[in-house]
Phi, psi and omega in degrees: 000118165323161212258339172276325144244048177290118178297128192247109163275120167287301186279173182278172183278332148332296168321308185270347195274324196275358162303308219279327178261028173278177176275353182256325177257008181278318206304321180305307176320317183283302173276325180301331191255000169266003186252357163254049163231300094047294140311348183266305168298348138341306173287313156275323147248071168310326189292291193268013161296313220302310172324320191256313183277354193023067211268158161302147206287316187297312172291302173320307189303309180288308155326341154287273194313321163320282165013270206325302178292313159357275171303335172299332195260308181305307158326294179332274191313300195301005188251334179319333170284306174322304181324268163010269184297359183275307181306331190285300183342295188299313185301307179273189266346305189301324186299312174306312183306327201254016127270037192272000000 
């Protein structure tokens, strides 16, 4: 990652491990994951708008990759506490390395 967007994690891994077993991120967990049930039924019917609207081939596609990227972004988010401790981790290592 460029040194200009190096992610600065604040909290501790504590902090963060006791994020990842609270009630704010499971209730969080619980809405990110009814909005990818929600792009999938979306997604399935495309088929039968495409039937009645008869839409351009171009229009189906971007709609479709919208979805897609939806859910790319909700994966995302539901991954950022992971994200987190990976960075805090890689960050103590870099530390062991530079007093080496």
């Amino acid at each position: 990652m460029d040194d200009d967007k190096t992610v600065i994690v604040n909290a501790t891994k504590g902090q963060i491990e006791d994020f990842i077993a609270s009630l704010l991120w499971n209730d969080m967990q619980n809405e990110l994951e009814s909005w990818k049930e929600g792009f999938d039924a979306e997604m399935r019917s495309i088929v039968g708008e495409a039937e009645e609207k008869n839409p351009s081939t171009a229009s189906v596609l971007l709609h479709m990759g919208d979805l897609s990227g939806r859910a790319n972004a909700v994966d995302y988010l539901l991954s950022i506490p992971n994200v987190f401790l990976q960075i805090l981790e890689e960050q103590k290592d870099d530390n062991r390395r530079n007093k080496a």
